[in-house]
DSSP file (Angstrom, degrees, kcal/mol; ACC not computed):
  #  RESIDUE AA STRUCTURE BP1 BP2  ACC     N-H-->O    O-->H-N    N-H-->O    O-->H-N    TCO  KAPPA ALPHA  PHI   PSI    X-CA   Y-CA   Z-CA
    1    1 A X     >        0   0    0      0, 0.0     4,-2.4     0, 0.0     0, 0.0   0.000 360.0 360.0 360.0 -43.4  -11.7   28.5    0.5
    2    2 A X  H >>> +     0   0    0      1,-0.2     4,-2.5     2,-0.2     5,-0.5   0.997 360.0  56.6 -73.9 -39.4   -8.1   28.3    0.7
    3    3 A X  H 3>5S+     0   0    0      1,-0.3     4,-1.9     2,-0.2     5,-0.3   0.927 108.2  55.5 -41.4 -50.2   -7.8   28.6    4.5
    4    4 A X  H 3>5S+     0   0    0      2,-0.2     4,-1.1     1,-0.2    -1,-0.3   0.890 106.4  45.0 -26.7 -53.3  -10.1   25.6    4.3
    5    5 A X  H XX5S+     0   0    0     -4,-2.4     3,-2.3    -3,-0.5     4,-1.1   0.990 112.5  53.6 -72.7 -64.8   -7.7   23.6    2.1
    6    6 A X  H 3X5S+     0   0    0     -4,-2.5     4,-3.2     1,-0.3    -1,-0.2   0.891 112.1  47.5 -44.6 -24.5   -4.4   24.8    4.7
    7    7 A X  H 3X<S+     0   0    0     -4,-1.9     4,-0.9    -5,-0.5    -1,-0.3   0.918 108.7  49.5 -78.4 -24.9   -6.5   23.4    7.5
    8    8 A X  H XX S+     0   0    0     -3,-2.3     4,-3.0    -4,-1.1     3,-2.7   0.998 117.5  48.9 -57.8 -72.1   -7.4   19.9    5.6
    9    9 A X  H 3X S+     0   0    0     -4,-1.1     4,-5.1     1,-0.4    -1,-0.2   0.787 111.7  45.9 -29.4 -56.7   -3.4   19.9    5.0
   10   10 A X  H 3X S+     0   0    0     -4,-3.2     4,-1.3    -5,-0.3    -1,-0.4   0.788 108.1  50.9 -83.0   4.5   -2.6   20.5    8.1
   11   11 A X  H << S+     0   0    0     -3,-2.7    -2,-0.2    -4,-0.9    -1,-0.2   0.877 112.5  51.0 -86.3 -39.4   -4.8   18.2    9.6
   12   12 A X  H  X S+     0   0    0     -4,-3.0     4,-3.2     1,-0.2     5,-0.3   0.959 111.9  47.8 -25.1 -71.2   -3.3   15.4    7.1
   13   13 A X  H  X S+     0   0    0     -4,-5.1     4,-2.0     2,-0.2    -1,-0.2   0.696 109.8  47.0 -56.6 -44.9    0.0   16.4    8.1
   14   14 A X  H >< S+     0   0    0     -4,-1.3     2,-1.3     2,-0.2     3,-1.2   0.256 117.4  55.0-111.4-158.8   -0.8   16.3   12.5
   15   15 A X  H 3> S+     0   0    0      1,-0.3     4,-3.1     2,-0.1    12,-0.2  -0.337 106.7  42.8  74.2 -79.6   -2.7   12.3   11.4
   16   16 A X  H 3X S+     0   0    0     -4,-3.2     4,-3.7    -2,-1.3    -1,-0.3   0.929 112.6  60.1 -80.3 -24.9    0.3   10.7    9.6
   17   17 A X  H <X S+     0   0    0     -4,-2.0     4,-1.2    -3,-1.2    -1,-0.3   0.910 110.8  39.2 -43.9 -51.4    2.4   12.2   12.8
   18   18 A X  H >>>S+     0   0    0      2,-0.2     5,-1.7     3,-0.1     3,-1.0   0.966 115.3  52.0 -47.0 -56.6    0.4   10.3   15.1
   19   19 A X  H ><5S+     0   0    0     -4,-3.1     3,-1.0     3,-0.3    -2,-0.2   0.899 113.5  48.2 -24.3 -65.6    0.4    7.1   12.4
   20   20 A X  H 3<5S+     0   0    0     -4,-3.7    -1,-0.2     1,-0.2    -2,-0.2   0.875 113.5  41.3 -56.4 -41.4    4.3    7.4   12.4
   21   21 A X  H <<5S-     0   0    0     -4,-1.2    -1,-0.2    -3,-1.0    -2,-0.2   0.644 122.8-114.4 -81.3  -1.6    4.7    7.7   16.6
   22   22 A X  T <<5S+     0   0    0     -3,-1.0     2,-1.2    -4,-0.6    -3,-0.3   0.735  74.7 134.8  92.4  43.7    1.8    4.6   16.4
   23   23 A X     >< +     0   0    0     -5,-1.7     4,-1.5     1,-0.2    -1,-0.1  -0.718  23.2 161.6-112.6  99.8   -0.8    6.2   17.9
   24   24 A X  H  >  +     0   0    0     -2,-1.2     4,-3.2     2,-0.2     5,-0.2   0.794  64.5  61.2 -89.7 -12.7   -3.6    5.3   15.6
   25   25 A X  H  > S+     0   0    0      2,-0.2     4,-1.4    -3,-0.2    -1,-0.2   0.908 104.5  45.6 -75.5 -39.0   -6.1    5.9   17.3
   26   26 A X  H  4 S+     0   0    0      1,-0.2    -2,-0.2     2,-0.2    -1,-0.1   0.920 111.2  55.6 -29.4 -67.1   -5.5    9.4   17.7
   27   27 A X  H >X S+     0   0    0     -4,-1.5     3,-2.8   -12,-0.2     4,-1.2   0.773 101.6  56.1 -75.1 -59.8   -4.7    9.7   14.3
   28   28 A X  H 3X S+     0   0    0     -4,-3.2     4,-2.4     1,-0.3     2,-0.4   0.979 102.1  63.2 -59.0 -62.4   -8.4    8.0   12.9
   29   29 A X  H 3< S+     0   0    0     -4,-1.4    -1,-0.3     1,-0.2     4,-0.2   0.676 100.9  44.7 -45.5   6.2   -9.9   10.5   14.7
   30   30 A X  H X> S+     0   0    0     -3,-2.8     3,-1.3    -2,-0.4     4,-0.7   0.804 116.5  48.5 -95.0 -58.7   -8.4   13.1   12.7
   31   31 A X  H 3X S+     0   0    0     -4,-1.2     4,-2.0     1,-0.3    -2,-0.2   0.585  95.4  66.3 -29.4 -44.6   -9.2   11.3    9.8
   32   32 A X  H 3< S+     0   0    0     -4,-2.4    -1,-0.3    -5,-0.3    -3,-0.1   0.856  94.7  66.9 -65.5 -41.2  -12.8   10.5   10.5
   33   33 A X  H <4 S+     0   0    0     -3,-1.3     3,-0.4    -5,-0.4    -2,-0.3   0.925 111.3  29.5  -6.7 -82.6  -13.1   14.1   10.2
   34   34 A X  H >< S+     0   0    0     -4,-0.7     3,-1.5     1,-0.2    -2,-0.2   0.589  82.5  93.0 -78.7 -26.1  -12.3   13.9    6.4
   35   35 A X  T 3< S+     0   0    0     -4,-2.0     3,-0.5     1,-0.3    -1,-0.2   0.479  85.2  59.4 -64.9  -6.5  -13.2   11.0    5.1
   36   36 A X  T 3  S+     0   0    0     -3,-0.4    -1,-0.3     1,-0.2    -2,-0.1   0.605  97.1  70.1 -89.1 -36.9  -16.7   12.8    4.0
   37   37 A X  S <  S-     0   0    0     -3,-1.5    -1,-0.2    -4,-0.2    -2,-0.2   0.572 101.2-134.6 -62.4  -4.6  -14.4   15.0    2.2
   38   38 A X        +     0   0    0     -3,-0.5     2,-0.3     1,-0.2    -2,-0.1   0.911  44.6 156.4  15.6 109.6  -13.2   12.3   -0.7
   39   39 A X     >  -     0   0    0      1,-0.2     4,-1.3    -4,-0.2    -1,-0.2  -0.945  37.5-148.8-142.3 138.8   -9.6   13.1   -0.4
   40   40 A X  H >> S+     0   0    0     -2,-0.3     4,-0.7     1,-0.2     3,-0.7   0.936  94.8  58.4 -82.0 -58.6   -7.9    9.8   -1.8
   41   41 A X  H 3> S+     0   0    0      1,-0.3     4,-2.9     2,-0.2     5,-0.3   0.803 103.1  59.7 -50.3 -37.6   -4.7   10.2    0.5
   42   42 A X  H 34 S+     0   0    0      2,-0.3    -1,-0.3     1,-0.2     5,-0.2   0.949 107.9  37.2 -30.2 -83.8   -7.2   10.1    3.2
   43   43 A X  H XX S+     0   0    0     -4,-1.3     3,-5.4    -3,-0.7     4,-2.1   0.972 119.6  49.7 -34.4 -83.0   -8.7    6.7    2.5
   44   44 A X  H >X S+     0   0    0     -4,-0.7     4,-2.0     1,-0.4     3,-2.0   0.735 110.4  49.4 -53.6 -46.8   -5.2    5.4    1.6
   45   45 A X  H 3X S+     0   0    0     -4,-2.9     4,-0.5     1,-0.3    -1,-0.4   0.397 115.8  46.1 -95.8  -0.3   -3.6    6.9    5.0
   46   46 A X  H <4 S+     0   0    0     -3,-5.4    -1,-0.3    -5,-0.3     4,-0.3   0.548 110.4  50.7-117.0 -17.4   -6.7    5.1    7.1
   47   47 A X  H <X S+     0   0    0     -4,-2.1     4,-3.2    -3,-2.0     3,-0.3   0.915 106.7  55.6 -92.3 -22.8   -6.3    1.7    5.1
   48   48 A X  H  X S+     0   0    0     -4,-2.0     4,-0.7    -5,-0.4     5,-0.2   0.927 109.4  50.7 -32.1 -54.4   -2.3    2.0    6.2
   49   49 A X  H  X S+     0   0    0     -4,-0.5     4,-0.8     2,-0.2     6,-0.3   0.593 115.6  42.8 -66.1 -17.6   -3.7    2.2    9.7
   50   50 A X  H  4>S+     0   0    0     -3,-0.3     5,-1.8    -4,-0.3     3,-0.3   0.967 110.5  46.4 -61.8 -85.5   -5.7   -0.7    9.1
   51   51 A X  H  <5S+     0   0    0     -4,-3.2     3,-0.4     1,-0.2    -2,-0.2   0.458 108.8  61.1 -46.0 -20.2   -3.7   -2.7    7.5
   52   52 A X  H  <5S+     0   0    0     -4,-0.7     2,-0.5     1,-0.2    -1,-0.2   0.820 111.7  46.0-133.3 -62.7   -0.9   -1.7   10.5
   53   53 A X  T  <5S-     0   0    0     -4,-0.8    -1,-0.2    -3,-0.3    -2,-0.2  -0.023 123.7-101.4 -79.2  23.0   -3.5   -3.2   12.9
   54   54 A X  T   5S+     0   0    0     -2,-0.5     2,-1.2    -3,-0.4     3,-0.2   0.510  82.9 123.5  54.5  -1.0   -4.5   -6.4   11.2
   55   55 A X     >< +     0   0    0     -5,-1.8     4,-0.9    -6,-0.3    -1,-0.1  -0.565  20.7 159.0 -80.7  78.0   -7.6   -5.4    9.7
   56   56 A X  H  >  +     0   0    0     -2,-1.2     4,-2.2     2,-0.2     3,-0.5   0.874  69.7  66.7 -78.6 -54.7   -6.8   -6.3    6.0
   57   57 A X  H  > S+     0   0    0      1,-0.3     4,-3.2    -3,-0.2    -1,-0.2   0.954 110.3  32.0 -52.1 -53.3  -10.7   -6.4    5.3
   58   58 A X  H  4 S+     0   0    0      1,-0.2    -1,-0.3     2,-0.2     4,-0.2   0.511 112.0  66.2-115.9  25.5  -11.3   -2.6    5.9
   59   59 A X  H  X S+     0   0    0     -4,-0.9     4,-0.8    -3,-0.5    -2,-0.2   0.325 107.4  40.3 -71.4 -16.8   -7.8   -1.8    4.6
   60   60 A X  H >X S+     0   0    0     -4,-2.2     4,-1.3     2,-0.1     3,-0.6   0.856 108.9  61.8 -70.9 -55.2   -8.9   -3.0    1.1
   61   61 A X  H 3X S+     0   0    0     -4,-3.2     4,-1.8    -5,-0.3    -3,-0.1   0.889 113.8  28.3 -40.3 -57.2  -11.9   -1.5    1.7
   62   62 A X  H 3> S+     0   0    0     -4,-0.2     4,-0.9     2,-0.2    -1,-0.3   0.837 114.8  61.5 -68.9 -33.2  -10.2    2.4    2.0
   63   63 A X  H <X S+     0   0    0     -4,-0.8     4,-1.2    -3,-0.6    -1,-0.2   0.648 108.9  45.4 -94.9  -3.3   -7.4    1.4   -0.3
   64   64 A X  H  X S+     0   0    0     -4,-1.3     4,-1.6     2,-0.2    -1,-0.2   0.819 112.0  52.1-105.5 -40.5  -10.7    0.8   -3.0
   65   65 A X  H  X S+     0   0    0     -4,-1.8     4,-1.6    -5,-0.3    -2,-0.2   0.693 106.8  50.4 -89.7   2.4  -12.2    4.0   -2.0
   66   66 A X  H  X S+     0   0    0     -4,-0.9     4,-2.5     2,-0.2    -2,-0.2   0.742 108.7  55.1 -24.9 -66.7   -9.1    5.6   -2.7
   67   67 A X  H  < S+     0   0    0     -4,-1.2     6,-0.3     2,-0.2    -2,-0.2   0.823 111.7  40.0 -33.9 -65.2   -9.2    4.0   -5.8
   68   68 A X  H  < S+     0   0    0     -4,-1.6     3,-0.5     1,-0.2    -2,-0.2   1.000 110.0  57.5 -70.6 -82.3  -12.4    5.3   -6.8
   69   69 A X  H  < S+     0   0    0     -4,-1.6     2,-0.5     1,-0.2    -2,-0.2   0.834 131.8   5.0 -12.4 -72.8  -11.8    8.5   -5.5
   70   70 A X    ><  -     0   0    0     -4,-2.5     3,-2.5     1,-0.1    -1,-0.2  -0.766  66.6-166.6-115.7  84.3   -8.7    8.9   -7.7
   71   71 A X  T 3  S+     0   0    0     -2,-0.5    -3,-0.1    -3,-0.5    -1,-0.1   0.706  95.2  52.7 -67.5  -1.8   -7.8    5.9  -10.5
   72   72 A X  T 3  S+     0   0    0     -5,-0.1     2,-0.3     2,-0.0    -1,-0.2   0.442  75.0 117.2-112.0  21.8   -4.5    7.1  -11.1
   73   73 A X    <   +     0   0    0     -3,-2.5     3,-0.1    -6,-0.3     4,-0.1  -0.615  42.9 177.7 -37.2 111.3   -3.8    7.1   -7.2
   74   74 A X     >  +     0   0    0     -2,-0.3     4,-1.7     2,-0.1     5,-0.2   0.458  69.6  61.6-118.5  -6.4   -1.0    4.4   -7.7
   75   75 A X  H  > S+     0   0    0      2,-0.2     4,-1.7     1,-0.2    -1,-0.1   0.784  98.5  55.0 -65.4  -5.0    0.0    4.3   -4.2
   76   76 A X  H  > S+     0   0    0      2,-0.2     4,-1.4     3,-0.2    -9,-0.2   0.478 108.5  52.1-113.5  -5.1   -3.3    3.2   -3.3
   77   77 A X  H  > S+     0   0    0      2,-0.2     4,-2.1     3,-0.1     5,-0.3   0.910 110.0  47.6 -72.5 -66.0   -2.7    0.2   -6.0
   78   78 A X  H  X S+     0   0    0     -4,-1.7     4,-1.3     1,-0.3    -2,-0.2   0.925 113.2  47.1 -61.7 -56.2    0.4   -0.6   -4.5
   79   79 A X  H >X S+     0   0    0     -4,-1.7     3,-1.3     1,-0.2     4,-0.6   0.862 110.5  51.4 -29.2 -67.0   -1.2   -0.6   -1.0
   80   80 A X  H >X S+     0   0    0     -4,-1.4     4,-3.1     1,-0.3     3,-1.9   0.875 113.1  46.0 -30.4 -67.8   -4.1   -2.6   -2.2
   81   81 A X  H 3X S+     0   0    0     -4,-2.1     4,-2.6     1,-0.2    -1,-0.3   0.777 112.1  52.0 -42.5 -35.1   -1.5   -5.5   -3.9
   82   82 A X  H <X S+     0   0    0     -4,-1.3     4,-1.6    -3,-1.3    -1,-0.2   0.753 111.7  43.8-108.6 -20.3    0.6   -5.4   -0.7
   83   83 A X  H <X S+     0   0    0     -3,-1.9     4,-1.0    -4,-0.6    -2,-0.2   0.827 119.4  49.8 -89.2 -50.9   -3.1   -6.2    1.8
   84   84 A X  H ><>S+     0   0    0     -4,-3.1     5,-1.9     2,-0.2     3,-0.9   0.938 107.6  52.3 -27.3 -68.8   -3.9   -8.8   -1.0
   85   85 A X  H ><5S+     0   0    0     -4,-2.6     3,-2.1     1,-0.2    -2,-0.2   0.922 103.8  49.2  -1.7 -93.3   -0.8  -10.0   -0.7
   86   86 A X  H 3<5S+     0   0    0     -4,-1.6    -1,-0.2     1,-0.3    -2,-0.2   0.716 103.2  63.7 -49.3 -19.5   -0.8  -10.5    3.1
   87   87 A X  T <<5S-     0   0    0     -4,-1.0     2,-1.4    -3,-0.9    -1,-0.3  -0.492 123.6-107.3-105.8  54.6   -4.4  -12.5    2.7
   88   88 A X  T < 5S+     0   0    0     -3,-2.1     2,-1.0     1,-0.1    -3,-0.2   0.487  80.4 140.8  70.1   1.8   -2.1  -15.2    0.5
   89   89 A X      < +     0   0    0     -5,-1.9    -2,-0.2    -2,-1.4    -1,-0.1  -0.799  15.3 157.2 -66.1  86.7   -4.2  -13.4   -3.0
   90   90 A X    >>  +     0   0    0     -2,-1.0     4,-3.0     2,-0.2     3,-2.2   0.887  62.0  46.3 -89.3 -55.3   -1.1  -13.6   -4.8
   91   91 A X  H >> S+     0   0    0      1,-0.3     3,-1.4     2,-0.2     4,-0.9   0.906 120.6  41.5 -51.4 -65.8   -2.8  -13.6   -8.6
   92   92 A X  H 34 S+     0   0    0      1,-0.3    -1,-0.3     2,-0.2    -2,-0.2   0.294 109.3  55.9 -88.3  -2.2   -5.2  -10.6   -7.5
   93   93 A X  H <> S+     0   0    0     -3,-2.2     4,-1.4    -9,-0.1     3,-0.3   0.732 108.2  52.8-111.7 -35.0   -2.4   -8.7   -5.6
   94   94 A X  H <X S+     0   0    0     -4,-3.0     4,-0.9    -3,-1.4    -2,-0.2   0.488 107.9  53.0 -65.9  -4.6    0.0   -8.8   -9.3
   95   95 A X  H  < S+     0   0    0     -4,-0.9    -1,-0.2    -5,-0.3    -3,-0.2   0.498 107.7  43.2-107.2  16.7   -2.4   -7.5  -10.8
   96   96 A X  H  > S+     0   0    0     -3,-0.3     4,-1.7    -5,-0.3    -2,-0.2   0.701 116.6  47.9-119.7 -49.8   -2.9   -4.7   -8.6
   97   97 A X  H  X S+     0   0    0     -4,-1.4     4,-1.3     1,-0.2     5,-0.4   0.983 107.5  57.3 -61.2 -78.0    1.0   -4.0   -8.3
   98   98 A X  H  X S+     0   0    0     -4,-0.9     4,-3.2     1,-0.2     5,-0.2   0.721 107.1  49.9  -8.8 -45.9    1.1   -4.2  -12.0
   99   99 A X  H >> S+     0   0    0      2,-0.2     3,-2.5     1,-0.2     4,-0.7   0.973 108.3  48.6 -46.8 -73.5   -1.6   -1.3  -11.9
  100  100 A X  H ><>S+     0   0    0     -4,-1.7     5,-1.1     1,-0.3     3,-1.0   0.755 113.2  49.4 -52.1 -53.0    0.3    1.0   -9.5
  101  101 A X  H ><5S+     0   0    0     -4,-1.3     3,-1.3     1,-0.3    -1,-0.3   0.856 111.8  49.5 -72.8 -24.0    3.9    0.5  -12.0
  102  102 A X  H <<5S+     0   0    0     -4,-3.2    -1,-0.3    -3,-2.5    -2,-0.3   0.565 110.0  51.1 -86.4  15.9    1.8    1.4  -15.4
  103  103 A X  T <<5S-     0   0    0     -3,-1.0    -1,-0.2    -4,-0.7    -2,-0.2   0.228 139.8 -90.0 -92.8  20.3    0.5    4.5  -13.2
  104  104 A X  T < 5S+     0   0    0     -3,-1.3     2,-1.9    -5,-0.3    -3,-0.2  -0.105  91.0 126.6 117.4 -58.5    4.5    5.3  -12.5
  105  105 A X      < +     0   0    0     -5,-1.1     2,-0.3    -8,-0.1    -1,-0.2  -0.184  39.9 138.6 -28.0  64.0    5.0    3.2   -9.2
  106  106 A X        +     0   0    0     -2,-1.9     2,-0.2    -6,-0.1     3,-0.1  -0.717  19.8  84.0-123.3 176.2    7.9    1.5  -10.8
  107  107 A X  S  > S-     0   0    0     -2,-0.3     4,-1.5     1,-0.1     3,-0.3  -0.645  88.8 -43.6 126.7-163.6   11.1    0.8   -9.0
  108  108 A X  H >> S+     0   0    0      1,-0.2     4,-1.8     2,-0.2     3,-0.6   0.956 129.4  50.2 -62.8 -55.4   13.1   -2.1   -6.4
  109  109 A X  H 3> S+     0   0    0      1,-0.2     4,-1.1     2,-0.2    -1,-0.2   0.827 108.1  45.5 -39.2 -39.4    9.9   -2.3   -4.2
  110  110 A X  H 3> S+     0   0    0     -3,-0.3     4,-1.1     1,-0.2    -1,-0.2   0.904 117.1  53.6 -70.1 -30.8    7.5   -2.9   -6.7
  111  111 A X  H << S+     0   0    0     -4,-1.5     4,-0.5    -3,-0.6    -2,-0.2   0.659 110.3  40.3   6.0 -68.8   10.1   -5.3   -7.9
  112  112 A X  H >X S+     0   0    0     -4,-1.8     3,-3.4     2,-0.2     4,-2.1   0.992 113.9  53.5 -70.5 -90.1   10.7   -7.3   -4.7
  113  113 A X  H >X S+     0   0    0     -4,-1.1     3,-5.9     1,-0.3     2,-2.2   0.772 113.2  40.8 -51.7-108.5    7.0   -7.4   -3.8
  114  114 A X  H 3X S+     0   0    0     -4,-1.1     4,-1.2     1,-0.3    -1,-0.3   0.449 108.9  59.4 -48.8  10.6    5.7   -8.9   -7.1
  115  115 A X  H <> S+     0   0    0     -3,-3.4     4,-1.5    -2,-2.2    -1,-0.3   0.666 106.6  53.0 -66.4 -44.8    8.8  -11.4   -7.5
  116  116 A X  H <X S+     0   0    0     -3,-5.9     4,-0.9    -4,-2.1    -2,-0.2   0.904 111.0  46.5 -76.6 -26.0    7.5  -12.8   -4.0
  117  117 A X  H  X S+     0   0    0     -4,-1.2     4,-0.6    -5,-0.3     3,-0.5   0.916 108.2  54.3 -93.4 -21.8    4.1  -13.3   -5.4
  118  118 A X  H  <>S+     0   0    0     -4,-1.2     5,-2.1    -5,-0.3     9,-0.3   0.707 103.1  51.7 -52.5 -20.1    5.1  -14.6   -8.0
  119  119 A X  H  <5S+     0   0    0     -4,-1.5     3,-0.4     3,-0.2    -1,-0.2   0.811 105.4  58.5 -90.0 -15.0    7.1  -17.3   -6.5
  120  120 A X  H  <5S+     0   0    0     -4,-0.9    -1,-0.2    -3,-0.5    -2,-0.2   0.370 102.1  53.9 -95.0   4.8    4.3  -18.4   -4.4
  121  121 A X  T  <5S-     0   0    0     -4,-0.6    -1,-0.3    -3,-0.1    -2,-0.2   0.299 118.9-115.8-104.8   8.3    2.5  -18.9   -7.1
  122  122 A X  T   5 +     0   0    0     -3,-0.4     2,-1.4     1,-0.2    -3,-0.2   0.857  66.7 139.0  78.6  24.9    5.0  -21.0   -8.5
  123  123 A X     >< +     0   0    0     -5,-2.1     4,-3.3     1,-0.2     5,-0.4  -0.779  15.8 164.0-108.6 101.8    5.9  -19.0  -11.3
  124  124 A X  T  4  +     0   0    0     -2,-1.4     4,-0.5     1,-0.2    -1,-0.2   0.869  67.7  63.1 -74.6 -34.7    9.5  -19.1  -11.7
  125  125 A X  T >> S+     0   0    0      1,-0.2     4,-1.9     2,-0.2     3,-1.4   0.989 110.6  39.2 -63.1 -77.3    9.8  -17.9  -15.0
  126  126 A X  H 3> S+     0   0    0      1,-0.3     4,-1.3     2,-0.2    -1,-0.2   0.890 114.0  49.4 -53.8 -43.1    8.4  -14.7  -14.1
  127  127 A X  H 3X S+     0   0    0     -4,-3.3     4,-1.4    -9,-0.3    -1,-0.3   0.700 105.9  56.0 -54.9 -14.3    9.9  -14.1  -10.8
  128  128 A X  H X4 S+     0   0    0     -3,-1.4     3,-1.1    -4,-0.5    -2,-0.2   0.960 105.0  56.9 -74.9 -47.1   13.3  -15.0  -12.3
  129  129 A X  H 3< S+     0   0    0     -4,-1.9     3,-0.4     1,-0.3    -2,-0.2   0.832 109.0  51.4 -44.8 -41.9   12.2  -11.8  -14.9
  130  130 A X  H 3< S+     0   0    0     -4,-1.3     2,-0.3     1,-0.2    -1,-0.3   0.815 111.5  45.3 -50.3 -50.6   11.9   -9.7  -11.5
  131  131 A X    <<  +     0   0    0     -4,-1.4    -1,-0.2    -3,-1.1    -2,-0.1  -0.527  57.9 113.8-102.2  60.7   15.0  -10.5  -10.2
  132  132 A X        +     0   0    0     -3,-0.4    -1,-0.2    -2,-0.3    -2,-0.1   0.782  66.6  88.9-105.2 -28.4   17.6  -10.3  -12.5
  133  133 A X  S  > S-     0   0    0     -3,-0.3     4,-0.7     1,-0.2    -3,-0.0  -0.334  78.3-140.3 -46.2 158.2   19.0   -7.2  -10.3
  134  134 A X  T  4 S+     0   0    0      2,-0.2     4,-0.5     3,-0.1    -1,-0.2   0.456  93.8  51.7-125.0  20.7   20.8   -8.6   -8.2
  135  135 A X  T  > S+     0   0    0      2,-0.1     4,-1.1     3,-0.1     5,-0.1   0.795 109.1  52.3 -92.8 -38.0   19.8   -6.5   -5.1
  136  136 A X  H  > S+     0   0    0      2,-0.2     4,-2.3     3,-0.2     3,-0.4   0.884 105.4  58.0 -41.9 -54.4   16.2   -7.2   -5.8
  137  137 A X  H  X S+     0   0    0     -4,-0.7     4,-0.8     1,-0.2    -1,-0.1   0.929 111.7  49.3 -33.4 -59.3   17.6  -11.3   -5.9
  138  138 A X  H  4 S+     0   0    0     -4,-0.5    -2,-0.2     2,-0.2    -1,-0.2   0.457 109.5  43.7 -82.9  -6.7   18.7  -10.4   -2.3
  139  139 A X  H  X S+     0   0    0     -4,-1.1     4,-1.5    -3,-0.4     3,-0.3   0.850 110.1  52.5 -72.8 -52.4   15.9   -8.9   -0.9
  140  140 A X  H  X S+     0   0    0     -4,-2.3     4,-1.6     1,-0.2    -2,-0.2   0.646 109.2  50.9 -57.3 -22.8   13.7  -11.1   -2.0
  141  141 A X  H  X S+     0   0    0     -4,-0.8     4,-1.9    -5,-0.3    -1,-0.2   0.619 105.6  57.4 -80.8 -24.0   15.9  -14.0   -0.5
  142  142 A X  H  >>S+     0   0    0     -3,-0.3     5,-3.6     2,-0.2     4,-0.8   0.955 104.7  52.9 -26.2 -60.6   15.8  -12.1    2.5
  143  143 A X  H ><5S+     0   0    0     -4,-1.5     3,-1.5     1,-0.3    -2,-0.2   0.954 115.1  39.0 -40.4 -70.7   11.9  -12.5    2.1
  144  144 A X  H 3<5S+     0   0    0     -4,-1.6    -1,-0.3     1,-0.3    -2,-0.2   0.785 108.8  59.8 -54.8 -45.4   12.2  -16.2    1.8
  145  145 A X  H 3<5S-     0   0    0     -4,-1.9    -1,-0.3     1,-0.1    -2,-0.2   0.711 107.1-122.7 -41.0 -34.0   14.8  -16.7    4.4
  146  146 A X  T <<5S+     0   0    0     -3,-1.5     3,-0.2    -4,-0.8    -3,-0.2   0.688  76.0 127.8  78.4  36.7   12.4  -15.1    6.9
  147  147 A X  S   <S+     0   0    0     -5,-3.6     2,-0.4     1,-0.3    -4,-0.1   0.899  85.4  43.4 -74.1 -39.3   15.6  -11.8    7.9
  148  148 A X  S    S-     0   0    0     -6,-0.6    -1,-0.3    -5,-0.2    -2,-0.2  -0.965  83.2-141.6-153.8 133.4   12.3   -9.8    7.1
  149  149 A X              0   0    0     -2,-0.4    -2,-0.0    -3,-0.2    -6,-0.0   0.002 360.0 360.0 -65.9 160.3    8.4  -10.0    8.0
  150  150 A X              0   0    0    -64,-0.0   -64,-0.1    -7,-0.0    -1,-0.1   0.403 360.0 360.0-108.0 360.0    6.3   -9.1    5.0
C-alpha cells in the first residue's frame, strides 16, 4: 500500500513539473490517471491547468470537486474565488475567498484579491477595510493601474 501512495506522490510531483515548464498537456495526462482516485490536490492542480488555459467553466468545475473531496481544502476555495473572479462574479468569488481565510488562507494575497472585488462591486467601505496596509493599497493600485494582469 505504501509503495502505491510513493508512486501517486511521485506522479503529483512529475504533473505540477510539467504545469510549471507549461506543458499541460503532458501534465493532464498524468493527472487523468488520478482523478478516479479523489485526491483533492488532484482536482485543484487540473482546475489550475484549466483555468491557465482559459477554460474557467471546467476550472470551477475541478476546483468544486476538490471541494467536495476535502471542505477544508482552502486552496481550492481560494482558486475557486480567483476563477469567479476572472468571469466578473465578484459577490460569489468574496464569498469563496472569505471561505479559504476562515479555513487559514489568510494573508496579503487573500487581501489584495478580495479588495479588488470589492471595488468592483463598488463597495468602498469594505475595500478601504482591505487596504489599510499599505503594501496591499499598492498592489491593488497596481491592479487598477493595469502594471499587473489578473
Amino acid at each position: 500500500m505504501k509503495e502505491i501512495h510513493n508512486e501517486i506522490v511521485q506522479q503529483i510531483k512529475r504533473a505540477v513539473e510539467l504545469t510549471e515548464d507549461g506543458r499541460y498537456d503532458e501534465a493532464l495526462k498524468i493527472y487523468s490517471e488520478l482523478l478516479d482516485r479523489d485526491i483533492p490536490d488532484v482536482y485543484n492542480n487540473v482546475g489550475n491547468i484549466y483555468r491557465r488555459q482559459g477554460m474557467l467553466g471546467k476550472a470551477i468545475e475541478m476546483y468544486r470537486r476538490a471541494i467536495q473531496s476535502d471542505p477544508y481544502f482552502s486552496l481550492a476555495y481560494f482558486n475557486l474565488a480567483c476563477a469567479l473572479m476572472e468571469m466578473e462574479r465578484y459577490s460569489d468569488a468574496v464569498m469563496f475567498f472569505e471561505k479559504a481565510e476562515k479555513l487559514g488562507l489568510q494573508g496579503f494575497e487573500t487581501d489584495v484579491q478580495i479588495a479588488l472585488c470589492y471595488i468592483a462591486l463598488g463597495n468602498k467601505r469594505k475595500a478601504s477595510e482591505r487596504m489599510k496596509d499599505e503594501r496591499i493599497r499598492a498592489e491593488v493600485q497596481n491592479y487598477i493601474d493595469g502594471r499587473i494582469d489578473l
